[in-house]
N, C-alpha and C positions, 0 to 999 in steps of 0.2 A: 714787200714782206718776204721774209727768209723761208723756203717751203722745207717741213721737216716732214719726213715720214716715221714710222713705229720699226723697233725691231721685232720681227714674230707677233706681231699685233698685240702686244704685251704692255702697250702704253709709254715705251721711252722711247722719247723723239729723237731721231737719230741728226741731230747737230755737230759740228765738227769737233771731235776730240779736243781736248784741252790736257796740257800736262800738269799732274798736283807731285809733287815728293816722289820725280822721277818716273810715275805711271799715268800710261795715257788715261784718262776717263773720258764717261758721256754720262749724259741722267739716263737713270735704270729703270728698275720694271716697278713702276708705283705701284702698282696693281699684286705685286706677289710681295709680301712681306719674308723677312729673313733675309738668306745666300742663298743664291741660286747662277749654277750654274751656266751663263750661256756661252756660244762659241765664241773662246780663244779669252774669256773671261768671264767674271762674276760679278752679280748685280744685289748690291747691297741696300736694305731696304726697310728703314725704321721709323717710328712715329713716337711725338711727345707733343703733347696741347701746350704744356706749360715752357718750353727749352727753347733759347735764343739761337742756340748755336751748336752742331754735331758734328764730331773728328769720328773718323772710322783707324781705328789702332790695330796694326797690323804686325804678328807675332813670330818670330819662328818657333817652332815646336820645342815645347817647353821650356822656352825662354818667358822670363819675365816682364824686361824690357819693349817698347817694340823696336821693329825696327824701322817701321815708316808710321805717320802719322798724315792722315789725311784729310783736310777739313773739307765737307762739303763747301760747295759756290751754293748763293743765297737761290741762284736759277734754280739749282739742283732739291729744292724746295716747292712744293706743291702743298697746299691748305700745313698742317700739321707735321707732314710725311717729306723725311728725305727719302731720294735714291738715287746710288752712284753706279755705272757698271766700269770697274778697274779690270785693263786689260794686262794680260801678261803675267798672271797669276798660277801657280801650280797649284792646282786644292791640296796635295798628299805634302804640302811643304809648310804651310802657314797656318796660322789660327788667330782669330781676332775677337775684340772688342768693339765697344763705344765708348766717349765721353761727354758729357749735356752739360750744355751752360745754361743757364737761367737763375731766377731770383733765389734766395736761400732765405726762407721765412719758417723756420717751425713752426710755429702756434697756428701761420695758416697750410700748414702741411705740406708746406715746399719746402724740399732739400735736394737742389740741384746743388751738383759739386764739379767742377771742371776737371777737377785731379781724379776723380773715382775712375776706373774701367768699367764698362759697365756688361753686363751679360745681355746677349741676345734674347728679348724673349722668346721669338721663336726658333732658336736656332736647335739643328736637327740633332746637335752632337755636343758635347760637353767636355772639357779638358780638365784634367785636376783629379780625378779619381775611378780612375780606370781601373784599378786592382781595388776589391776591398780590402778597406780597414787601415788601407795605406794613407800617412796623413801627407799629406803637402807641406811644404815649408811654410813659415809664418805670413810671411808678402805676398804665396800666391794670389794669386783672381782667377777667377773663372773667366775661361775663355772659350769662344764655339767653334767648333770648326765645320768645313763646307762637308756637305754628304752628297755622293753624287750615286742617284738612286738608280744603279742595275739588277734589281734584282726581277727575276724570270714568275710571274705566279700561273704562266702556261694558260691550260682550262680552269683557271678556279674557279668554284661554285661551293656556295656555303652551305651547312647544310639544313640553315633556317629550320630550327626544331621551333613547333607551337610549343608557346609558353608553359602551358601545361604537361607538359609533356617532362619539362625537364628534369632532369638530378643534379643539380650542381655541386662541387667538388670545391670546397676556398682551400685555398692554399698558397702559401711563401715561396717563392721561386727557389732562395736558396734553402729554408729550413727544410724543404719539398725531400733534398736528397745530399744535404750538408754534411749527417751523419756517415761516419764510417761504415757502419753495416749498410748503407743505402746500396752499396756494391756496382753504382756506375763508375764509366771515366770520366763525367767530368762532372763532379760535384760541386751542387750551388750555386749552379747556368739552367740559360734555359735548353741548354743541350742535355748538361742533365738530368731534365724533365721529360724531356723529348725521349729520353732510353725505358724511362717509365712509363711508354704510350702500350706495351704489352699488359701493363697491371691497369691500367687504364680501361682500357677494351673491356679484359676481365671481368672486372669489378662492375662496369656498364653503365657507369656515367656520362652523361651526356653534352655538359660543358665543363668546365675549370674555372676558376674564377680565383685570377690572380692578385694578389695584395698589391698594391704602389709596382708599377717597373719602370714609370717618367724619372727619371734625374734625379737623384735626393741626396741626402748631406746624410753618411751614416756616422757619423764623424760627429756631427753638433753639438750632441751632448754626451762625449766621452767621460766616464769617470772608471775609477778602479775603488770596488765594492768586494773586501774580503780577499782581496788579490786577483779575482776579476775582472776583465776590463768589459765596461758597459756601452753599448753605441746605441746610435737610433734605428732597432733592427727594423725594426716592421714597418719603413719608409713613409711615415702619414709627415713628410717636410721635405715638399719639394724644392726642385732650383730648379728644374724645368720640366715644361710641359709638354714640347713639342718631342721631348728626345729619349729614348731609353737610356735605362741606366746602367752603361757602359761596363759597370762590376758586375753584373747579371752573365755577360760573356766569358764562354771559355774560351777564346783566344782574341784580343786587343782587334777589332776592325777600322783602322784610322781611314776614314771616310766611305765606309763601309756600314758605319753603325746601321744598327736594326736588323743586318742581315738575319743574327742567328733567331732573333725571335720571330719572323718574317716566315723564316723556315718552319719554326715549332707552332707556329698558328698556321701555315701551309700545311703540316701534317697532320696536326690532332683532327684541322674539319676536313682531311680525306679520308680520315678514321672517324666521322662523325660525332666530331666532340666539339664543340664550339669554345671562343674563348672570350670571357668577359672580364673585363679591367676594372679595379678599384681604383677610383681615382679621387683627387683630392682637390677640390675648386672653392675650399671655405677657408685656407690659408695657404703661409706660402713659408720657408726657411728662413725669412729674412725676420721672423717676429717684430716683435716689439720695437719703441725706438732705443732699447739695449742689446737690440738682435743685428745682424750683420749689415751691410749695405752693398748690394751686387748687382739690383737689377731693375726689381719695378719701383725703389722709393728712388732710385735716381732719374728714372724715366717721367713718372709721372705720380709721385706718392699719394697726393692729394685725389687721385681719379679712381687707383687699384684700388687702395686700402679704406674703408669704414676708417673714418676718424671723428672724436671728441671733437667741437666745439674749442680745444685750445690743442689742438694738434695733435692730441695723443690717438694711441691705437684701441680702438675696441677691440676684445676679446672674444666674441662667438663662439669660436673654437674650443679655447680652453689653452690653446697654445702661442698663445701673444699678441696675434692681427687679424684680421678678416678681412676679407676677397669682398670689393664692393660690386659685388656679382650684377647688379640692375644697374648699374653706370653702362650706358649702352655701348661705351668702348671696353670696358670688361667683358658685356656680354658678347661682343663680339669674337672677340678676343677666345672664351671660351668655346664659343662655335667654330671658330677655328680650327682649333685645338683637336676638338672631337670629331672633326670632315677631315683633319688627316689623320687620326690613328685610324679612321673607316676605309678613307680612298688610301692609304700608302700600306697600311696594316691587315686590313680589313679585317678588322675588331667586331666582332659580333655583337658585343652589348657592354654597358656600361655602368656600376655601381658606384652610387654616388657620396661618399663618408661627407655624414653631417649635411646631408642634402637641406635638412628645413633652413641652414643660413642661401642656401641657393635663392630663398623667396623672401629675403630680408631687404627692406630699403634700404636710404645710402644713414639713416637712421638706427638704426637694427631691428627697426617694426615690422610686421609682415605684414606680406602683403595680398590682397584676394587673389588678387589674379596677375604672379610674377612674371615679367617679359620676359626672364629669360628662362625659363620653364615652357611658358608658350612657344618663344622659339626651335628649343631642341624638340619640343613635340611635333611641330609641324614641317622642323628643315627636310625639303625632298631628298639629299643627302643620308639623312638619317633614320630614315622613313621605317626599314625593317630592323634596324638593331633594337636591342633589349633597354631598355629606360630604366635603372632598378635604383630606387632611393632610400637611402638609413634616414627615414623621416625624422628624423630628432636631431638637434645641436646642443653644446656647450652652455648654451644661453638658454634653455628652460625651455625651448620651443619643442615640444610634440604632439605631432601629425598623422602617428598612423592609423590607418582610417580616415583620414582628410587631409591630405598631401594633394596638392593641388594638382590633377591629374590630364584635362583633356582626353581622358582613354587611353593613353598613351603610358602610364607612368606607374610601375609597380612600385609594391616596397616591402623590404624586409619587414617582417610582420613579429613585430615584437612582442606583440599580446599573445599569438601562438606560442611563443617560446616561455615567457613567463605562464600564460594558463597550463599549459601542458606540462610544465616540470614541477606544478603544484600538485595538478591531479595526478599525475605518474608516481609521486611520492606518498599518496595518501590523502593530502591535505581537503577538508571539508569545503562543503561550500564551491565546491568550480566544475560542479557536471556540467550544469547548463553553459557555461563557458568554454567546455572540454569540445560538449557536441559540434558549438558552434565554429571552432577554428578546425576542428577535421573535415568539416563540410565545405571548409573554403572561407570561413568569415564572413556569411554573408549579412550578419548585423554592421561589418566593418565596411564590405564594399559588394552593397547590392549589386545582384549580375544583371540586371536590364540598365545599371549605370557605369559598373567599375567592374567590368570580368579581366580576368585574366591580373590578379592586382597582389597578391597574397605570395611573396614567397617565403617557407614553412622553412621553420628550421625550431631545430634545441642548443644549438650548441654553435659559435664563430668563434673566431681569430681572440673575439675582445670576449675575456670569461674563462669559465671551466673548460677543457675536454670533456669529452664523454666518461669517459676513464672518472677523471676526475669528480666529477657532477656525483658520485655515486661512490665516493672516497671520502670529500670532506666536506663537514660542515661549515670550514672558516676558510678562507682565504689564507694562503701561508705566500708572501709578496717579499719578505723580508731581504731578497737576495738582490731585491730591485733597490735595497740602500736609503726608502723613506720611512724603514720602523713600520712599515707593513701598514701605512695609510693611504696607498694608491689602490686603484682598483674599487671594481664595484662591492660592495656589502651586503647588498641583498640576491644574492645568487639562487635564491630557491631548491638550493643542493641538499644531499641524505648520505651520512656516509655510511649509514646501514648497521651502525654500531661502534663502529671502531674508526676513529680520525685517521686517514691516511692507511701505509702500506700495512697488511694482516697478513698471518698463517691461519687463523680461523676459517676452517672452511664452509661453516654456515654463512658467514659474512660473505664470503668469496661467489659463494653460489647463489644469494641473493643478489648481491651487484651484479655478476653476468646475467639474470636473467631479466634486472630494470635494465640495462642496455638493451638489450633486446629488444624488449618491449617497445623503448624509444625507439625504436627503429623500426619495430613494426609498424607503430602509429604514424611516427612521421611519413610513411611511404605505403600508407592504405591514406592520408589526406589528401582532402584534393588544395591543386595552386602546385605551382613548381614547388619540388625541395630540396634543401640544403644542406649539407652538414659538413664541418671542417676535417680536413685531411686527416687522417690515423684513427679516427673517429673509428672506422671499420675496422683495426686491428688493436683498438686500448692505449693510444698514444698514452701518456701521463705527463703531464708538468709540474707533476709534486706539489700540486697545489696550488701554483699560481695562476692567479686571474688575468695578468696584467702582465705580461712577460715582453711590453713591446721595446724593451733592453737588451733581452740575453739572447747573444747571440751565440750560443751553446745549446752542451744537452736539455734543458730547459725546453728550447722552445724547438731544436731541431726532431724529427721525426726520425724515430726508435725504429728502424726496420724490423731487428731481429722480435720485433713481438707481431709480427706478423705470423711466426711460427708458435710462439708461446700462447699466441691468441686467435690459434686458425679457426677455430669453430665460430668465433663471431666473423669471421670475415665473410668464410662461406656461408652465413644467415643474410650479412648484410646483399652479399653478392644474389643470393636469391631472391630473397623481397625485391630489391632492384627490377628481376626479371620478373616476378609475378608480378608487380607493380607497371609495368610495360606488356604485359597479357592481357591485363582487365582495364579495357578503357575509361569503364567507369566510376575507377579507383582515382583519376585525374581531372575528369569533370565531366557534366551533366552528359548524355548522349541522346540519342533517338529512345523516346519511351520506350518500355518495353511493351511486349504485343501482351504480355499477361494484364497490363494496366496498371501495376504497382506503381508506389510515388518512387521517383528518384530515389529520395532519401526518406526513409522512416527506421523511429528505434523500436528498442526489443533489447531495454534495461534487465536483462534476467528471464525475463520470461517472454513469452513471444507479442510481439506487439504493446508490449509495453513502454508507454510514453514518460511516465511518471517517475521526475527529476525534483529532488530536494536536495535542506541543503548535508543529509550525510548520505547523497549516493555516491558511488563510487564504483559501481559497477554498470559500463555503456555496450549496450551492442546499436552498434549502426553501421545498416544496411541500404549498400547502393544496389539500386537498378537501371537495367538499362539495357542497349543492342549492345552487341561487340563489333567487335573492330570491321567485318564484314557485312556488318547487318543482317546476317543469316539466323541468329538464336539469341536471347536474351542472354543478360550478361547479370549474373547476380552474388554478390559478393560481401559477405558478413563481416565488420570488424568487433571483437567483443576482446574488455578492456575490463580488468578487473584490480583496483588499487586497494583494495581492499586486505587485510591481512591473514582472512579465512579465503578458505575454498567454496564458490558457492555455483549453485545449478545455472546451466546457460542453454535456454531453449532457441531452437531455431524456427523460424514459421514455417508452415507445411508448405512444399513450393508449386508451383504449376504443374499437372500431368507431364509427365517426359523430364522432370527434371529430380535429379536428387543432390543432396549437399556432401559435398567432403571437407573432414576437417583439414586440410590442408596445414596448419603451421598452430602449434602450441608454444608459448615458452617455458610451459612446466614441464615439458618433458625433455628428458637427456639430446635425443634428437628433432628439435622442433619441426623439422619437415616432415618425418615421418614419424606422428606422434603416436606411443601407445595407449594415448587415454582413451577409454570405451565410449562408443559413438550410435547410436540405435539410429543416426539420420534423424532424429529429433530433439535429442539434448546430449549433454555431457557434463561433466564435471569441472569448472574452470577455475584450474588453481589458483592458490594464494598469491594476488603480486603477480599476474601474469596477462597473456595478451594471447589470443586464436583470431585465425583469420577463417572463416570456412568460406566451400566456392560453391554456386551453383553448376552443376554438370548434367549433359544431356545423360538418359537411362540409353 
C-alpha cells in the first residue's frame, strides 16, 4: 500500500500531483469548506448529497467566460464532499465558480444543471457588485473570489456588556450616513460609520446593531416609482453568508474583503460598543422557482429549501422560499456561518429576522425542541455572544414569550412595544400590561426560568420612527408603488391632531413631549433597550412604515435635525446616563437594607396598587443596592397618559434619604424641572413622564 501523509494535518493526503487543464492538483483540505489558501496554492472544497459530478471554473477578473475548467478525479471525492488544492494560482488574479451534474427532477426538487455556474456557499467574497446600485450586465454570475485573511486584531478583547446593561442602537450601514448633511468622507461605508464613533460615545450607547452586511442583491427588485428608482435597500436577500457586502466599502478590497468592517468592529469595542448583526437564515435571493438560480438550488435544492410535496417552495418568509434550517446539513451549514463571523469578525451577538421559521420542520411545523436552536445555544464557539430572536415569521408563527430558549435566547419583545405605545397614547385598558413590560415581562419570561430575555424597544427599522409614531395616524407607503398596501396597519400611532407635518404649536409641543416620554420609559425599563437610529434627533420618514425600497431621503438619516431637534437629543443623551447610574433601573439588585420589594407601585398616591381598566396613571418604584453596594439605590418612574394633570405622591423613604425630582417632561427643561416638589408630592402634568431618585441627606 501507497503511504500518504496530510498537508498541515488538514486532512489532504498528500499523493502525487496530477495535471487537470494545465495545473498541477492533489486532494484538498476536506475538512475546511470554501478557498483557502495554502502554500504556493489553493484548496478548493464543496459538498452536494445529490450531484454526480463537480468542474471547479476558473475566471479572470471580470471576465465571464472561464478560462480553465477543472473536473474533479472521482479519488478527489470523499462521502458527499470534493476537494482539490490547484497549484500555481494568484489569488489577486482569478475568481471562480462551480458546476454540478446530477438528476433534474423538479416535482422532486432536484435541479441540477451542468451549464449553471454556481456560487460558493461559502465563499469569503463575492464578485458582481462591488459599487452600489451598479448593475451587471445581463449574463453575469456571481463569482467568489479567494480572501486571504491578514488582518492584525493585536490585544483584542471584547468588551462583553451584561445583557442588561445594554442600549442598542439599529441602524443601516449606508442610511447611517448616506445623507449629505451626514458631513463624513466616506458615506454609506462602514468607514462612514466608523467617523460617527465620536456621536456614538456621546450619545452612550452601548452596542449597534447593524441591518443585513452578508452579500445581498440590491438590485433584485429594481423598479422606477414616479421617477424614482426603487432597490432592495434594507438587505433582508441574501446571496451570501459567509462574505460581507462588498458596496458597504469605501474603497474596492479585491481579496482583502472584510477588512474595513473588521476595522469598524476593532474600533467601536475599543470604545466599548459592541456590535450585533441582523441576519437572515429563514430565506435566501434566489426565491421561488421564478426567482434566480446561483447557488443552493443547484447545490442541493431539495436539502436547503422547505419544499411542497410536488416540488414547489414554501413561503415562511413571506419572500418566495424558506431555509430548511433542521436539515442537519443546513444546520450545520448555519453554524458555520456564525463560528466565522465570531472567530474572523468577532461579532458580539446576533439578531435573528424571523427567527420562529428557525424552529420549523422540513414541514413548516414547529417544533418543541429545534436542533438547530439547541445547537447555537450550546456551540463552545459561541458560548458568550448575544442570541437575540424576532420570534415571529411570515407563516403566523408567534413565540414571544415562548421562543424556544435553553437560557441562552433573547427576543425582541414585541408586546413591549405594542403595550407601551397603547398606554403612552392613552388608550384604556393596558396599565396592568404597562406595569408588567417595564418590569422586564415577567408574566412573558419568569426570572428563575428566562432572565435576561426581554429586549424593550418602541420603535425598529420595520414601522414608524419615533418622529413619525407621534405624526400619523395612517401609514402614507405610497411611494413604495403598491397603492400604499404594504406595510403594517395597526401601528398603535397618535398624530396628536393633525396628520403629518404642522405649524401648530400646541400639536408640536405635545408630540415633543410623547417622545420624551418614550424615552423615558423605555430606558427606566428593565431588559436591554433599543431604539432605531435618529430616534434621538426626530428622524422622519413622512410617514412610511415600510420603506425597505427607498434608498433616499426616505429612509436615509436627516443629520441637520440633530440641530433642529437638539433638546431631544440631549434628553435622550441623559436618560442614557441616568439609566447607567441606577442599577436598578436594568435589573433586580442586592435588596435594599431598608427591606422594600424590588418593585412595588404608587398609581398616584403612595403605595397604591390599584390598577383598572381606565388607569392611566403608574408610578413604579425600583429598589435596590447600587452599583457599590454602599447605599440603597431607589428610584421612581411615574407615567401619566392621561390628558389632565394629576397629584403624584412619593412614599416617605428611609431616614438618610430624600427624593429629587430629577427629570419632568412637562417642563421646558426636563432635567431641571420647575414643577414644586415638598419631597412628598408634586403635580404630574398632562401627557407626561418624572423619574425621581432617592438621595443620601
Amino acid at each position: 500500500m501507497k503511504q500518504c501523509t496530510t498537508l498541515s494535518g488538514a486532512g489532504a493526503p498528500l499523493c502525487e500531483t496530477r495535471k487537470i487543464a494545465g495545473f498541477s492538483v492533489r486532494p484538498g483540505l476536506f475538512l475546511t469548506n470554501g478557498a483557502t489558501p495554502v502554500p504556493a496554492g489553493v484548496s478548493f472544497t464543496v459538498s452536494s448529497a445529490g450531484a454526480t459530478a463537480c468542474e471547479l471554473c476558473l475566471f479572470r477578473r471580470a471576465e465571464r467566460q472561464p478560462f480553465a475548467v477543472l473536473p474533479f478525479p472521482a479519488c478527489y471525492r470523499i462521502g458527499n464532499t470534493w476537494s482539490m488544492i490547484v497549484f500555481g494560482l494568484n489569488i489577486t488574479e482569478f475568481e471562480y465558480a462551480y458546476r454540478m451534474d446530477g438528476p433534474h427532477d423538479p416535482a422532486r426538487g432536484l435541479l441540477f444543471d451542468k451549464t449553471k455556474f454556481l456560487l460558493d456557499p461559502y465563499a469569503r467574497a463575492v464578485t458582481g457588485q462591488s459599487r452600489w446600485g451598479e448593475k451587471p450586465a445581463p449574463d453575469d454570475d456571481y463569482h467568489a473570489r479567494v480572501v486571504e485573511d491578514v488582518f492584525d486584531w493585536g490585544d483584542f478583547s471584547d468588551p462583553h456588556i451584561p445583557f442588561q446593561d445594554m442600549v442598542i442602537y439599529e441602524t443601516h450601514v449606508r442610511g447611517f450616513t448616506r445623507h449629505p448633511s451626514s458631513g463624513v468622507e466616506h458615506p454609506g461605508t462602514f468607514a462612514g460609520l466608523m467617523e460617527k464613533l465620536p456621536y456614538l460615545k456621546e450619545l452612550g450607547v452601548t452596542a449597534v446593531e447593524l441591518m443585513p452586511v452578508f452579500e445581498f442583491d440590491e438590485l433584485a427588485d429594481e423598479r422606477v416609482v414616479d421617477g424614482k428608482k426603487l432597490l432592495n435597500y434594507w438587505g433582508y436577500n441574501t446571496v451570501c453568508f459567509f462574505a460581507p457586502n462588498t458596496s458597504y466599502t469605501a474603497a474596492v478590497e479585491f481579496n482583502r474583503e472584510g477588512t474595513e468592517l473588521k476595522t469598524l468592529i476593532r474600533t467601536l469595542n475599543a470604545n466599548g460598543i459592541e456590535v450585533i448583526l441582523d441576519v437572515v437564515f429563514n430565506h435566501t435571493a434566489e426565491g421561488n422557482e421564478h426567482g434566480p438560480f446561483f447557488s443552493f438550488k443547484g447545490l442541493d435544492n431539495n436539502i436547503y429549501y422547505m419544499l411542497t410535496p410536488d416540488g414547489k417552495y414554501y413561503n415562511f418568509s413571506g419572500v418566495g422560499n424558506t431555509l430548511n434550517c433542521n436539515h442537519p446539513l443546513v444546520r450545520q451549514f448555519i453554524l458555520d456561518c456564525l463560528r466565522h463571523w465570531v472567530v474572523e469578525y468577532r461579532v458580539d451577538g446576533f439578531r435573528f429576522d424571523l427567527a420562529s421559521i428557525l424552529g420549523r420542520d422540513e414541514d413548516g411545523g414547529p417544533l418543541s425542541d429545534p436542533p438547530l436552536l439547541e445547537s447555537l445555544a450550546f456551540d463552545p464557539i459561541l458560548g458568550r455572544v448575544k442570541l437575540i430572536a424576532e420570534a415571529w415569521d411570515a407563516g403566523g408563527l408567534y413565540q414571544v414569550g415562548a421562543f424556544p430558549s435553553w437560557n441562552r435566547w433573547a427576543e425582541w419583545n414585541g408586546k413591549y412595544r405594542d403595550d407601551l405605545r397603547r398606554f403612552l397614547k392613552g388608550d384604556a385598558g393596558l396599565a396592568r400590561a404597562a406595569v408588567q413590560r417595564i418590569c422586564g415581562s415577567p408574566d412573558l419570561y419568569p426570572p428563575d426560568k428566562r432572565q435576561n430575555a426581554s429586549v424593550n424597544f418602541l420603535t425598529c427599522h420595520d414601522g414608524f420612527t419615533l418622529y413619525d409614531l407621534y405624526a400619523y395616524n395612517e401609514k402614507h407607503n405610497e411611494a413604495n408603488g403598491w397603492g400604499n398596501t404594504d406595510g403594517a396597519n395597526d401601528n398603535n400611532s397618535w398624530n396628536c391632531g393633525a396628520e403629518g407635518e404642522t405649524d401648530d404649536p400646541a400639536v408640536l409641543a405635545l408630540r415633543a413631549r410623547l417622545r420624551k416620554n418614550a424615552f423615558a420609559v423605555l430606558l427606566c425599563s428593565r431588559g436591554a433597550a433599543m431604539f432605531l437610529a435618529g430616534d434621538e434627533f426626530g428622524n422622519t420618514q413622512f410617514g412610511n412604515n415600510n420603506p425597505y425600497c427607498q434608498d433616499n431621503e426616505i429612509s436615509w438619516l436627516d443629520w441637520s435635525r440633530l440641530e433642529t431637534h437638539r433638546d431631544l437629543f440631549d434628553f435622550v443623551r441623559r436618560m442614557i446616563a441616568l439609566r447607567k447610574e441606577h442599577p436598578v433601573l436594568r435589573a433586580a439588585t442586592a435588596p435594599a437594607a431598608c427591606g422594600w420589594a424590588d418593585v412595588s407601585l404608587h398609581n398616584g398616591a403612595a403605595w397604591c396598587e390599584e390598577l383598572h381598566g381606565e388607569t392611566r396613571q403608574l408610578g413604579v418604584l425600583f429598589a435596590g443596592r447600587n452599583a457599590d453596594g454602599t447605599d440603597d439605590d431607589f428610584v421612581l418612574l411615574a407615567i401619566n397618559a392621561h390628558w389632565e394633570a394629576h397629584e403624584q405622591q412619593a412614599p416617605a423613604l428611609p431616614e438618610g434619604y430624600r427624593w429629587r425630582l430629577a427629570v419632568h417632561t412637562a417642563c421646558a427643561d426636563p432635567f431641571a424641572p420647575d414643577t414644586a416638589f415638598d419631597g412628598a408630592s408634586f403635580t404630574l402634568g398632562a401627557r407626561s413622564a418624572a423619574v425621581l431618585t432617592g438621595e443620601r441627606v
